[in-house]
N, C-alpha and C positions, 0 to 999 in steps of 0.2 A: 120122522126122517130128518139127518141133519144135511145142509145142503150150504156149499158155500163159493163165494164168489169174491172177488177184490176189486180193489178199487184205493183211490188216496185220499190225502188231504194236505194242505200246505202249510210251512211252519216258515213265516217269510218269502223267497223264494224255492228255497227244499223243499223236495216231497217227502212224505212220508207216506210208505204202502198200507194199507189196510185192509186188514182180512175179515169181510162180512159172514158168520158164522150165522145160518138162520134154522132154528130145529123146528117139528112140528108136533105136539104129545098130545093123551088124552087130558080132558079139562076144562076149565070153564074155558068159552071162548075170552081170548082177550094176546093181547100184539104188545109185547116187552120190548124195550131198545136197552140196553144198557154199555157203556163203555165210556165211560164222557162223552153226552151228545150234548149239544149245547141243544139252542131253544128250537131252532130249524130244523136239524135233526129228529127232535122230539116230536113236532107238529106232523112231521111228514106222515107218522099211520094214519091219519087220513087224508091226505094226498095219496098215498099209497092203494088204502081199501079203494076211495073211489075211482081209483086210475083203471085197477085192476078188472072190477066189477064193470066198467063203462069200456071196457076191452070187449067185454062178453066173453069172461071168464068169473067161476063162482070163487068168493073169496073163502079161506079155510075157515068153517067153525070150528074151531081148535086153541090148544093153549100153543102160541106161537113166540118165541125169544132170540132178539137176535142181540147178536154179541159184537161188536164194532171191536177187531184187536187190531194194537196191543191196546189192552184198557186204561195206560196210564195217563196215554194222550189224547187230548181233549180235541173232539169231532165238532168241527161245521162246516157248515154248506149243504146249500140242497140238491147239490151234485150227488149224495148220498142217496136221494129217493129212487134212481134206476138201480144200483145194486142191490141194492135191501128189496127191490119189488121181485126181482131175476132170482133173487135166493130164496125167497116168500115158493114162487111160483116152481121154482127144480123143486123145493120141499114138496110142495103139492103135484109133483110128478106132470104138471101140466107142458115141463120146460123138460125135455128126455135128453139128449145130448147130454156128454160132460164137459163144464164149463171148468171147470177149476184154475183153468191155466190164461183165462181171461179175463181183462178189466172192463168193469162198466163207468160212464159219466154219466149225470143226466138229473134237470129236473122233470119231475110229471105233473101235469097237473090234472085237475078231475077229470079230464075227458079222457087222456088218457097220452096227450102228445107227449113228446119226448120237448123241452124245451132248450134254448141254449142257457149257459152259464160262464162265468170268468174264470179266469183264470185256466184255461185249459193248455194253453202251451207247456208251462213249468209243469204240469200235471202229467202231460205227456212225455217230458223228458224224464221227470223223474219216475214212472212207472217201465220206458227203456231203459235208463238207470240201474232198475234190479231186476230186471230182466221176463218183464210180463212184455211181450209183442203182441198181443190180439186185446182192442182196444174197440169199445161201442161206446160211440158218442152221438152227441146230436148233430144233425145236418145241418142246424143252424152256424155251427163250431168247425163248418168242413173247412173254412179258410186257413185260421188259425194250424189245423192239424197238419195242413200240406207242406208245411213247413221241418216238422221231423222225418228225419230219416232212418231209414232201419225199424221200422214199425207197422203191421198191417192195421188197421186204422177204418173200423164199420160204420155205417152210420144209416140211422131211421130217423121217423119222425113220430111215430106212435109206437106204445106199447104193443100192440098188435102184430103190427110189422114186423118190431122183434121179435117175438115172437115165434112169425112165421117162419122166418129168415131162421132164426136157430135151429128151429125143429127141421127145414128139410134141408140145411146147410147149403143156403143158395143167398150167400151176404155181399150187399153193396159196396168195395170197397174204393178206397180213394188213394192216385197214385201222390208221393212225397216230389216237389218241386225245387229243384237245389240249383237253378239255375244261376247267374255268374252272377255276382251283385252288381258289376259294375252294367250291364243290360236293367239292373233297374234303379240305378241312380240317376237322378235328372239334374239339371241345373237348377238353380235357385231363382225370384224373380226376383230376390236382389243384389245389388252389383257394388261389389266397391268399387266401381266407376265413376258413378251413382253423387259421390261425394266430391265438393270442388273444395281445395285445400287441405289443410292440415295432413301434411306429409310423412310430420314425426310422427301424431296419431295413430297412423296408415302402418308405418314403419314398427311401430311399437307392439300395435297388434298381431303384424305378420311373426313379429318375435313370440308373442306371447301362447301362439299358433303353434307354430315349430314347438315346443319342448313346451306345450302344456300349463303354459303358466298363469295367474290371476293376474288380473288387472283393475285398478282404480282407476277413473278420470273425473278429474275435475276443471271445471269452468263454468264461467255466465250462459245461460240462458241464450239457447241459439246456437251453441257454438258446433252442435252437432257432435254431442256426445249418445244423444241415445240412437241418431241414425247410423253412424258406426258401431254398435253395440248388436243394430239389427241385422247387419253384416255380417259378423263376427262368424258365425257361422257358416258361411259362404266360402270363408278361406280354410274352411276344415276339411282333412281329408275323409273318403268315403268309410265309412266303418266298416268293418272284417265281418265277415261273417258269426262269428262267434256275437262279437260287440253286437250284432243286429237282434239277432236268438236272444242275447241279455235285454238289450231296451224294449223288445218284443214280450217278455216273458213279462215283465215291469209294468208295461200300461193293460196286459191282457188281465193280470192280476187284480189291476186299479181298477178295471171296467173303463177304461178309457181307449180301448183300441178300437178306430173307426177305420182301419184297413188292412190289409192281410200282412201287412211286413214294415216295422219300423225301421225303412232304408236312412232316412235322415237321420243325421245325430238331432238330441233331442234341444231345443229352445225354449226357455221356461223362464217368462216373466209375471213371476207374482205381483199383484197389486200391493203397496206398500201396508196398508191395515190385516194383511195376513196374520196367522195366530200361529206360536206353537207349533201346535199339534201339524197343522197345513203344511208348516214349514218343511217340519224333522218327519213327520210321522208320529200316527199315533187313534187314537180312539178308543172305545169300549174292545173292539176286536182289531188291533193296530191294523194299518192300510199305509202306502207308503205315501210318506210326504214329496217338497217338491227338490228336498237335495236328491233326492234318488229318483224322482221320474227326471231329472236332467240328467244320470248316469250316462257317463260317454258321450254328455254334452256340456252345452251353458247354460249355467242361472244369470241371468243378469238382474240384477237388482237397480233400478232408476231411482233416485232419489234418497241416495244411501240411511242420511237422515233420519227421515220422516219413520224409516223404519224403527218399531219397539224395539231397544236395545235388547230385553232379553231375548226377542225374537232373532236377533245377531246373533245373540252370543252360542245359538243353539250350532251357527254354522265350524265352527271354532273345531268340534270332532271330527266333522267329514271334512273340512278341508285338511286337517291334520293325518288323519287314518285311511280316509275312502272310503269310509263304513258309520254306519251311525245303528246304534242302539238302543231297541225303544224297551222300557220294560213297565207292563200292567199288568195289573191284575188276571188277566185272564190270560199271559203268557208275554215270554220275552223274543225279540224279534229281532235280526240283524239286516239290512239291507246295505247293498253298496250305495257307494254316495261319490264315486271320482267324475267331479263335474270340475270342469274349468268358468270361477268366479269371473264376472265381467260385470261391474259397479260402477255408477256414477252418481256424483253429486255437485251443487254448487260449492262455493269455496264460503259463502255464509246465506243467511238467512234472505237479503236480498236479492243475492247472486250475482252481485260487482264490488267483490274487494278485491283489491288489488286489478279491477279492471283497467285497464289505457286510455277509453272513451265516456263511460260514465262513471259517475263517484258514487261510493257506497256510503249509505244511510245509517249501516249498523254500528252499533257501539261497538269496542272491544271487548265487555263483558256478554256479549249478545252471542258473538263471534265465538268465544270459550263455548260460552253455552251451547251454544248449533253443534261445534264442531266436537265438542264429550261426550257426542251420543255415539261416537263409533270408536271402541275401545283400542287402548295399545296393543293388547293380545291379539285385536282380529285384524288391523290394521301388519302387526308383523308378518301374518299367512297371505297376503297381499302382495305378493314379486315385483309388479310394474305398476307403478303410482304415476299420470301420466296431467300435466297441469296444460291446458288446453284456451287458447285463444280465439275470437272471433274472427272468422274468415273476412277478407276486408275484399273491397266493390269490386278489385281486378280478379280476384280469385273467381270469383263467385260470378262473374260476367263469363269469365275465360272460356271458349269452345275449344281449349285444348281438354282429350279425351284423360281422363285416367286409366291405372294401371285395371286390368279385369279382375275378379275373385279365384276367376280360372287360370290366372298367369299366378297371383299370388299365389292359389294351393296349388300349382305343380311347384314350388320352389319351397313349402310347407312340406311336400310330401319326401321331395330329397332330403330332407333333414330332419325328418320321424323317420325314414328308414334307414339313416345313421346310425339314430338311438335303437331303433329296433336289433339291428347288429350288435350293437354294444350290447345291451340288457335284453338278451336274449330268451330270458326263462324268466323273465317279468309280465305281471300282468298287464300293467299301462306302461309298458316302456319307453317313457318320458324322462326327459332332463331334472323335470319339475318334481319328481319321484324319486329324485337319487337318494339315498340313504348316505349315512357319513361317510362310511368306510367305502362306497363308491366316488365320492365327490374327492375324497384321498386318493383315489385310483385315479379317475378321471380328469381332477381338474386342479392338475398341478403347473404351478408356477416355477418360472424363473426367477432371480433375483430381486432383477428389477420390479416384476411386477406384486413380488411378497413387498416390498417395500413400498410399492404407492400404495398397496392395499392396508401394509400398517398404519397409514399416515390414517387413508381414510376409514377405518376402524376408529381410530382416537378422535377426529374431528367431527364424525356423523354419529360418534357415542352409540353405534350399531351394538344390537345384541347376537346373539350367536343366531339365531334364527335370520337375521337379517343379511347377517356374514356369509353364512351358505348357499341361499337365495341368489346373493351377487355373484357368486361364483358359478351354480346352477346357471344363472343369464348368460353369464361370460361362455359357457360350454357351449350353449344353446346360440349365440352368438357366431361364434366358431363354428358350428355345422352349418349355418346358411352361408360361410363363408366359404364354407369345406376347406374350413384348416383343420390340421390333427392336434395342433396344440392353441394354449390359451393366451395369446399374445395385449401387448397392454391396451392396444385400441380396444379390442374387448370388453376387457375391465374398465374405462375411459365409460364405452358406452352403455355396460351391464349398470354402472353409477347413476349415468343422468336418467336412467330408465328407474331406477328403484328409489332415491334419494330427493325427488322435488317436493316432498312433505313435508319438509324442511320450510319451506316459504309460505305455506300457507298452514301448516299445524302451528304455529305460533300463539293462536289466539289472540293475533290481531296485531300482537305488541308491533311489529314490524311497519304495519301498515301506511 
């Protein structure tokens, strides 16, 4: 008898559906998998047999084949073991109902539980997708699932149970939760309050905030580059519901979701001896790296340095595209990747050149040296380059309060939903996202100000990439100002924010 059930499998974040086709004929006994099943797949008949049998159900003496389609794509995950056992068992008439029009999830293990698994979010959207609504998963996975909508959504915990539940149609179901995001956003415990001085800093960031932009800081040790960095976040507005569903879909994927809903945007500080693979993504069966679990957030990088140049230069596509492309062997992979960069490093090897109060030790060739590990290309994808001084006694003494994170993002949030009007049929509708023929649209000049910017074109020897970037600030400038057009103070101040690499990329000579 042939008997068949679905179910999916992921290719990045897409799903792909999968139709479990399970026959049962005369012959030697013996359990075929065929359709590309990778090694997990494979193993599962016996996962499967002894699930079945430790149910207190007899397993088919029989020649049994199941067919994973379409055959050309290649099956893993042991999410596989409850559909192939559901189609095993209708074939053995022990399962009466017709299932057809329903998906299974689920590992088994020999006793017979239904186990959780990853990646269940993207799995569930992509089986509402094409249109499967009756969905049996594990109760371990019930959080995850409360999160889609428009879907009836079962759940057990043993083979058994299901079982039961199928045969006298009396199934557990769990309601979908779409409550408001902003009832589950909370505040942050940390504050750009938090921080006594460096005001451009403060300033720079709130900029780089509004319209999405990367940031570099540099200075000495101390100066309170990486506690603003931990901030940074703080002044972000709350992510959209959609945005949540994506970073949610991202770490459910990873095996890294420790709670029912990625409200925060995400913060990801790799340790500087990360690899590759860690970075972009990647492995025997790609997994996403850390540009994409920062999706719809920051990477911040400490120590720009210290980091493997090639391990930079991986970031060079996602910061260019939003996406980053992994391709192995065993298949190729697209993940989004629009994360806003937030990097710091000293300005050399000591960390006091060109300091005011102590003198630096490095050579000039030392200096070159330090400072070639971070390329012109990935330095041009860089918007605000921002050169950072020691906070001095009166600062740092002062009980005058600073500005909140919550005063800065409400004045962040009137100026993304600017851009949001403007780039209305855009995915990250940011400043920092303009395309050319928008920043043609968008970010037109007067006379006067095409003319300072020729000057400073020819004197900062800018490339085109550097050129747009300035003018991208200047827009993004202008909506915190809530002007409609790009006036020269803009441009004035789009300069000193992009252009202080100038003073210390030298390689010393300056010094």
């Amino acid at each position: 008898m042939l008997a068949i059930t679905n179910s999916i499998v992921l290719n990045g974040l897409e799903g792909i559906p999968i139709c479990v086709e399970t026959d049962i004929t005369k012959g030697l006994p013996s359990l075929t998998i065929v359709g590309l099943p990778d090694m997990a797949v494979k193993e599962s008949k016996e996962r499967i047999r002894a699930a079945i049998q430790n149910a207190g159900y007899a397993f088919p003496v029989k020649r049994l084949i199941i067919n994973l389609s379409p055959a050309n794509e290649r099956k893993e995950g042991s999410h596989l073991d409850l559909p192939m056992a559901v189609g095993i068992l209708k074939a053995a008439k022990i399962i009466k109902p017709e299932i057809d029009d329903m998906a299974f999830l689920g590992e088994l293990s020999l006793s017979g539980e239904i186990k959780g698994i990853e990646g269940v979010l993207p799995m569930l959207i992509g089986l509402k997708e094409k249109g499967l609504t009756e969905v049996y998963i594990p109760r371990e996975n019930r959080n995850e699932a409360l999160l889609v909508k428009g879907i009836n959504i079962y759940v057990s915990d043993s083979l058994t149970e299901l079982i039961r539940n199928l045969n006298e149609g009396s199934f557990e179901t769990i309601e979908s939760e779409g409550g408001e995001l902003e009832e589950w956003f909370t505040e942050d415990d940390v504050c750009f309050s938090d921080v006594k001085g460096q005001h451009m800093a403060k300033y720079a960031l709130e900029v780089a905030a509004a319209g999405g932009h990367n940031v570099l800081m540099v200075g000495p040790p101390g100066a309170g580059k990486t506690m603003l960095a931990k901030r940074f976040h703080s002044i972000l507005p709350p992510m959209s519901y959609e945005e949540v569903l994506e970073a949610t879909k991202i770490y459910s994927i990873s095996g890294l979701l420790r709670q029912k809903l990625m409200v925060k945007r995400p913060f990801r500080a790799p340790h500087h001896t990360i690899s590759n693979a860690s970075m972009a993504g990647g492995g025997k069966y790609p997994k996403p790296g850390e540009v994409t679990l920062a999706h719809n957030g920051v990477l911040f990088l400490d120590e720009l340095p210290e980091f493997q140049r090639q391990v930079l230069e991986t970031l060079r596509q996602p910061l260019e595209d939003g996406v980053v492309n992994i391709s192995r062997v065993n298949g190729n992979m697209t993940y989004p990747s629009r994360f806003m960069l937030v990097a710091s490093m000293n300005p050399c090897p000591c960390g006091y050149y060109k300091d005011e109060e102590k003198e630096c030790q490095c050579s000039p060739h030392l200096i070159t040296k330090y400072l070639s590990k971070i390329s012109g290309p990935l330095l041009d994808r860089i918007d605000i380059h921002l050169m950072l001084k020691r906070s001095n006694y009166q600062e740092l003494n002062s009980v005058r309060q600073g500005e909140t994170s919550e005063t800065i993002r409400q004045r962040v949030g009137l100026a993304r939903a600017k851009q949001r009007l403007r780039f209305p049929d855009k995915i990250t509708p940011y400043n920092a996202t303009m395309t050319v023929s928008e920043i043609e649209e968008f970010c037109q000049l007067g006379t006067p100000e095409v003319q300072f910017l020729e000057r400073a074109f020819s004197q900062y020897k800018m490339s085109g990439r550097v050129y747009h970037k300035i003018l991208k600030l200047a827009r993004t400038l202008a909506d915190l100002e809530d002007s409609g057009t790009i006036e020269m103070a803009h441009l004035v101040k789009a300069l000193m924010l992009r252009m202080p690499e100038s003073s210390y990329f030298d390689g010393g000579k300056n010094g």
